[in-house]
C-alpha positions in Angstrom: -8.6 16.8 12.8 -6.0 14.1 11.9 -8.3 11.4 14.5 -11.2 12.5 12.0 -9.1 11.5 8.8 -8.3 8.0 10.7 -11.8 7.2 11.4 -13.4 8.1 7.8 -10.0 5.9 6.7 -11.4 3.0 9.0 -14.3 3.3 7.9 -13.9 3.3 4.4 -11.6 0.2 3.8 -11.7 -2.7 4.7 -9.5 -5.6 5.8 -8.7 -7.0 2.7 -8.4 -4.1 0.8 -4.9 -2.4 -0.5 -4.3 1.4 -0.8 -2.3 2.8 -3.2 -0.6 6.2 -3.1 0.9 7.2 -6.5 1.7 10.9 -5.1 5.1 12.5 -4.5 5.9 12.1 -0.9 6.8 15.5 -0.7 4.0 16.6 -0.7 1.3 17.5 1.6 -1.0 15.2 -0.2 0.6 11.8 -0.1 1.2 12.3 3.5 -2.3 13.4 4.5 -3.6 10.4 2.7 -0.4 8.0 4.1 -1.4 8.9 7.4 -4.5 7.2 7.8 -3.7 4.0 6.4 -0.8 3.5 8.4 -3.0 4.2 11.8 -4.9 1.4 10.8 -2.9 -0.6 9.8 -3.8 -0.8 5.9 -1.3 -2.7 3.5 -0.3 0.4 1.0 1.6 0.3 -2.3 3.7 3.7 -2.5 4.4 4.6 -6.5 7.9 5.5 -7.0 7.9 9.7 -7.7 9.0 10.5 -11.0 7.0 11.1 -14.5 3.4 9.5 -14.1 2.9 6.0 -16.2 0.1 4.6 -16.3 0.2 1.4 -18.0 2.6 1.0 -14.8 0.0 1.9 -12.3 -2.3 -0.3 -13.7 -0.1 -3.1 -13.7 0.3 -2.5 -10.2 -3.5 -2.2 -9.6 -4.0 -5.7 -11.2 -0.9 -7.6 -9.3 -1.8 -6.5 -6.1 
């Protein structure tokens, strides 16, 4: 099922594009979506766990 995640993944971005994963990694859900985006190679900005912040993520979304 994971080759299935990897090829929607491939799909879905493309070579300029950045992912960004503001889940814990403990959990099942940053992983499952880590996965992908490391097959293919994706650059991906990984939040730092803790309390949510969202004038921080947004910050992040507009310098990267």
């Amino acid at each position: 099922m994971q080759s299935f995640t990897g090829i929607r993944a491939l799909r879905m971005l493309d070579d300029d594009e950045i992912a960004l994963c503001a889940s814990p990694m403990f959990h099942i859900g940053a992983i499952g979506y880590l996965a992908p985006t490391l097959l293919i190679s994706t650059t991906t900005v990984i939040m730092p766990s803790g309390q949510f912040d969202a004038e921080q993520t947004l910050d992040v979304i507009e310098t990267e």
